[in-house]
C-alpha positions in Angstrom: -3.7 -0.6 12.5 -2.5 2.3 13.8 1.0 1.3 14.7 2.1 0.3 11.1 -0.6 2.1 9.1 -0.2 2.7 5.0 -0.9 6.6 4.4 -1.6 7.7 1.1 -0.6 11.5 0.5 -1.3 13.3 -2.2 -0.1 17.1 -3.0 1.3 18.6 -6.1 3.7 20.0 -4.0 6.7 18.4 -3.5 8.0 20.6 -0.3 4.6 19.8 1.7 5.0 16.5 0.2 8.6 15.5 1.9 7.9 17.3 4.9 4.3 15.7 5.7 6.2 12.3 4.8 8.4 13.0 7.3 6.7 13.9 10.1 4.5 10.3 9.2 7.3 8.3 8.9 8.9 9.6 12.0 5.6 8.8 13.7 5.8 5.2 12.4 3.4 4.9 9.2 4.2 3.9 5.6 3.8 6.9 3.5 3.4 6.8 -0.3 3.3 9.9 -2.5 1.2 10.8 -4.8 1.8 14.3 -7.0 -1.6 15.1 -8.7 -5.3 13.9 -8.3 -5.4 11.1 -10.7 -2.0 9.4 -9.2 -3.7 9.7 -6.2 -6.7 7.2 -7.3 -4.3 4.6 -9.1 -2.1 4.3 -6.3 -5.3 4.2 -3.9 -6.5 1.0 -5.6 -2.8 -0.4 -6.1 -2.0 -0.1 -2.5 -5.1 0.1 -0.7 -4.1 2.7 2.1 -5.6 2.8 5.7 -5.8 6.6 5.1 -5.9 9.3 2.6 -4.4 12.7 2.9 -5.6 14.4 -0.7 -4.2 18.3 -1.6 -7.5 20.5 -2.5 -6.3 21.9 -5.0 -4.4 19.5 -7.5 -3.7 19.2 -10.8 -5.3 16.7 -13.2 -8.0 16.1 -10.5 -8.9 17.5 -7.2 -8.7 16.5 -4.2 -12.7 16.7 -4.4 -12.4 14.7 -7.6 -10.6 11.7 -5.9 -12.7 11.7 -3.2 -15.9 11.0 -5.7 -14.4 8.5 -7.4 -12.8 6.7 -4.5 -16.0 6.8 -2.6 -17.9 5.3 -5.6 -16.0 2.0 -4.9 -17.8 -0.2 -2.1 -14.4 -1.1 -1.0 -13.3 2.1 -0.3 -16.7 3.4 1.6 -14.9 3.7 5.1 -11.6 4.4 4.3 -10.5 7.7 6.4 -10.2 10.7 4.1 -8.3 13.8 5.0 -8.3 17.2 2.4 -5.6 19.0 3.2 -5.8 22.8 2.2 -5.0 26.4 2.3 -8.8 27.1 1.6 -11.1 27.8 4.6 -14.6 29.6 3.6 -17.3 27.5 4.7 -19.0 26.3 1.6 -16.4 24.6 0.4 -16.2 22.7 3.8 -19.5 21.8 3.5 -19.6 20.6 0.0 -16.5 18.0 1.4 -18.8 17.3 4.1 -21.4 15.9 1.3 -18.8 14.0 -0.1 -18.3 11.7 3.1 -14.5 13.7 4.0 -13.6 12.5 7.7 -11.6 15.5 8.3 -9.8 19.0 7.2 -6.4 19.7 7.7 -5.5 23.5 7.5 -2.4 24.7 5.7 -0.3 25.1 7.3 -0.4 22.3 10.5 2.4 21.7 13.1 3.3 18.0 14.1 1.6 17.4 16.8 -1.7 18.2 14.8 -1.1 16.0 11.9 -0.2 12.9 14.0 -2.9 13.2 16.4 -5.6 13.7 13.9 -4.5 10.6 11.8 -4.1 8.1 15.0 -7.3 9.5 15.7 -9.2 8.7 12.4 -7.2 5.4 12.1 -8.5 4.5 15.8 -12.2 5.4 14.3 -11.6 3.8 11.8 -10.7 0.3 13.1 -13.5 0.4 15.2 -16.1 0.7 12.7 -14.8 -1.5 10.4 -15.9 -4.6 9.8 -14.7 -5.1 6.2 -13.3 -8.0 5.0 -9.3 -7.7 5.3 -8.4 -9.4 2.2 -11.3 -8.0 -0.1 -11.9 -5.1 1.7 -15.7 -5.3 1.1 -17.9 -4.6 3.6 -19.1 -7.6 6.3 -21.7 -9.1 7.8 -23.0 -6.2 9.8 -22.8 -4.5 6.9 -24.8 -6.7 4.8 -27.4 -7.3 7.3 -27.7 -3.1 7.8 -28.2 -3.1 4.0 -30.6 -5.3 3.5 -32.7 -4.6 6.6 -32.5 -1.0 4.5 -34.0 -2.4 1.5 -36.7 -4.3 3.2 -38.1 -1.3 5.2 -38.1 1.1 1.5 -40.5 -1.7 0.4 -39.0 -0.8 -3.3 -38.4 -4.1 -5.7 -34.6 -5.6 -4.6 -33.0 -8.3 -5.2 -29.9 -9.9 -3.1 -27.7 -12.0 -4.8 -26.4 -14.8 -2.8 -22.7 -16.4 -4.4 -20.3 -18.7 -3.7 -17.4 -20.2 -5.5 -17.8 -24.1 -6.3 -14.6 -26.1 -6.0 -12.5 -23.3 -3.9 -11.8 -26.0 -1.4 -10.0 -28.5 -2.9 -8.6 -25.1 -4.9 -7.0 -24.4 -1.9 -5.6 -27.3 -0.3 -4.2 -28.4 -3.5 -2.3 -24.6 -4.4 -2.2 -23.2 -1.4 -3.6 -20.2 0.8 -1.7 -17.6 -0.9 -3.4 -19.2 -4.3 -6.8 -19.1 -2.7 -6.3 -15.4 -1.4 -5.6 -14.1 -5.3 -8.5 -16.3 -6.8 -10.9 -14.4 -3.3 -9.7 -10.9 -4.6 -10.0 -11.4 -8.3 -13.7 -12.7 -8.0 -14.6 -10.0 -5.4 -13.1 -7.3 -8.1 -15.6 -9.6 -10.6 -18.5 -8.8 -8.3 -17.9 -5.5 -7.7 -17.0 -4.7 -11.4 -20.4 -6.3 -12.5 -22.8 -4.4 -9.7 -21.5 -1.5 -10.7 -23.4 -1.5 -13.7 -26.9 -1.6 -11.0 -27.7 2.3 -9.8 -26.8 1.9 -5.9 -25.8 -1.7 -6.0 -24.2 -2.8 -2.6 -21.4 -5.7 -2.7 -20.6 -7.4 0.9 -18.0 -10.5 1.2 -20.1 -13.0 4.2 -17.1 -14.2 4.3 -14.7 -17.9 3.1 -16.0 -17.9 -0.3 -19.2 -16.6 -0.3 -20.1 -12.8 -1.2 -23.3 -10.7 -1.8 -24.8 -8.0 -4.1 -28.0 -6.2 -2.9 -29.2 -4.6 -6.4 -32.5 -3.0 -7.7 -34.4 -5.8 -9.4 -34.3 -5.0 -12.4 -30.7 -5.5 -12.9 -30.6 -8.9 -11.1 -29.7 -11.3 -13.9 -27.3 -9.1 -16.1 -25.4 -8.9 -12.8 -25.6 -12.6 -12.2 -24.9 -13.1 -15.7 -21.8 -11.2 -16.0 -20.7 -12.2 -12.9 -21.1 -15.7 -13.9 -19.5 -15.4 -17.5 -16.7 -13.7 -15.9 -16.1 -16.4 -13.3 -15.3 -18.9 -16.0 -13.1 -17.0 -17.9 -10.5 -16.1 -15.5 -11.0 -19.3 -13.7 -8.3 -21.4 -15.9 -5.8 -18.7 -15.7 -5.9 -20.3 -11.6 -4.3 -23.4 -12.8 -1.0 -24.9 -14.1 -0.4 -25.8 -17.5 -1.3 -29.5 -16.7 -4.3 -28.6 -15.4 -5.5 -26.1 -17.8 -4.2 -28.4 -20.5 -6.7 -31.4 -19.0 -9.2 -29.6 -17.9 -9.3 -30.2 -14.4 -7.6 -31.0 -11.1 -6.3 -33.8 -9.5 -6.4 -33.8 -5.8 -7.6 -35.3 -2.6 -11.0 -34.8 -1.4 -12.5 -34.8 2.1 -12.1 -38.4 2.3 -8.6 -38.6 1.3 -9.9 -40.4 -2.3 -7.8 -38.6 -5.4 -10.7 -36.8 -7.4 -10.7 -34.9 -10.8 -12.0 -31.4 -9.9 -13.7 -29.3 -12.4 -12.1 -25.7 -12.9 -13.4 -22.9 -10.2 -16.8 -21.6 -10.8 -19.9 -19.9 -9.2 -23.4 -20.4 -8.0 -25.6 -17.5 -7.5 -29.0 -17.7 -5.6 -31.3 -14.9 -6.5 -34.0 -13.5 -3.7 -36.3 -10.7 -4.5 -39.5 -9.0 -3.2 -41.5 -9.0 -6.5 -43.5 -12.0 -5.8 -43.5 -12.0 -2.3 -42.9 -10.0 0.5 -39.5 -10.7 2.8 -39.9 -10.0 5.7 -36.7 -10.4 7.7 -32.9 -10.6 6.9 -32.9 -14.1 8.7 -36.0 -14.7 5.8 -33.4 -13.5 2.6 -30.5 -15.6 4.1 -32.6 -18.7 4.3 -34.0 -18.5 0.6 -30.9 -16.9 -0.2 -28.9 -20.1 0.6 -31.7 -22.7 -0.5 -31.3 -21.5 -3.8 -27.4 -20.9 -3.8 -27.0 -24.5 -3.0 -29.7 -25.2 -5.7 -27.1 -23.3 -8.3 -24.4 -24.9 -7.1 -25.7 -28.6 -8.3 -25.1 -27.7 -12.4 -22.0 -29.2 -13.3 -21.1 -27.5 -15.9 -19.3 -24.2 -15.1 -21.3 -20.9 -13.3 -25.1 -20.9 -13.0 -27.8 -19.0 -11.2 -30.9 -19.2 -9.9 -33.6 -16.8 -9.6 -36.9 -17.2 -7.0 -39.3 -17.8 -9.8 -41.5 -18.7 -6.5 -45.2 -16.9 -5.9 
């Protein structure tokens, strides 16, 4: 990562701009430029940088500002974050300390310093990582961490288990590259729907399948929205012929051709209000029991929810 690494830098002004730029791109990183604090969070989630370099002081929005909202996205929960700034009393350190900043760089800073703290964060940075490269959600250490959380707090959760029906013959029949925008879309579903749960957690297990660990009170209108979301960006996946038909004509596992019924989810939902889990290895277990129970209805997304005493 920290060979080729995509550095977003944000300052309003554009002498620091061209000359931080430079000293990156001489030390071999993609720089993009970014001139005021809300620029900065559109082209964070446009290009999804391995770094942020953010101006304090900026207009529109701060460098502060942009670090709250970038942070509030589960996606962007590890990504390296630099303030840059002129600004030195200690509170104000502090208070970026709160907001989860990796580092400060002092106005102004030579070279060497600029390069050798961003190869260092980028080296941090890949080795605490284990988000999923495509999604950028957080993985299966992740997820287990989470959850293994939520069961010691012994407050009502609920984990959300989903997986996409019909991705597989989705993908050997359009391709990878096909299969990789239909993984990102419904992980932007996810995460756009848990959003809406105080604290929600969203993880991608990984393939297909992805995870939302939610108070449990807002378990079905995530499951809900998730799942009437699913279906309607699901034909916009497909050819005219398809979408015109209905479905898909392909191959299966046996090489038989089979009609295949547009893209949708099945959602498994575990919770503690009925019974105690005990265990991560106890939520993945139900979790997938009733995944594969969702998966069963034929016609378009469905969950299920542990109705079980």
């Amino acid at each position: 990562m920290e060979n080729n690494a995509k550095i977003l830098l944000a300052d309003d002004s554009h002498a620091i701009r061209f000359l931080v730029s430079e000293i990156l791109t001489n030390a071999g990183f993609t720089v993009i430029q970014a001139e005021n604090g809300q620029e900065a969070i559109d082209k964070t989630y446009k290009e999804n940088p391995d770094l942020l370099i953010l101006d304090y002081e900026m207009p529109v929005k701060t460098g502060f500002d942009v670090v709250k909202e970038v942070r509030s996205r589960t996606g962007y929960l590890h990504t390296p974050i630099v303030i840059f700034t002129a600004v030195t009393d200690k509170s104000t350190k502090l208070e970026g300390l709160g907001l989860d900043i990796d580092d400060y760089l002092t106005k102004p800073a030579d070279e060497d310093e600029i390069v050798a703290r961003v190869k260092l964060l980028l080296k941090r940075s890949k080795q605490k990582m284990d988000s999923n490269p495509l999604t950028r959600l957080p993985g299966n250490p992740s997820i287990q961490a989470r959850v293994e959380a939520q069961i010691a707090a012994g407050k009502p959760f609920a984990v959300l288990y989903c997986d996409l029906n019909n991705f597989k013959s989705f993908n050997d029949h359009y391709g990878f590259e096909a299969g990789d925008r239909v993984l990102k879309t419904e992980a932007e579903i996810i995460t756009r729907a848990a959003a809406k749960a105080p604290g929600a957690f969203v993880g991608h297990i990984g393939g297909d399948d992805f995870i939302v660990v939610c108070p449990f009170e807002y378990a079905e209108s995530v499951a809900k929205e998730i799942a009437a979301e699913t279906d309607k960006v699901a034909p916009t996946f497909y050819n005219e012929t398809d979408r015109a038909q209905g479905f898909m004509t392909s191959t299966n596992r046996k090489g038989e051709v089979e009609n295949f019924k547009f893209l949708s989810i099945g959602i498994g939902i575990v919770h503690n209000t009925k019974k105690p889990l005990t265990s991560f290895a106890m939520v993945s277990n139900i979790g997938s029991e009733l995944k594969c129970l969702a998966k069963q209805h034929e016609d378009g997304s469905f969950y299920v929810m542990d109705r079980r005493a």
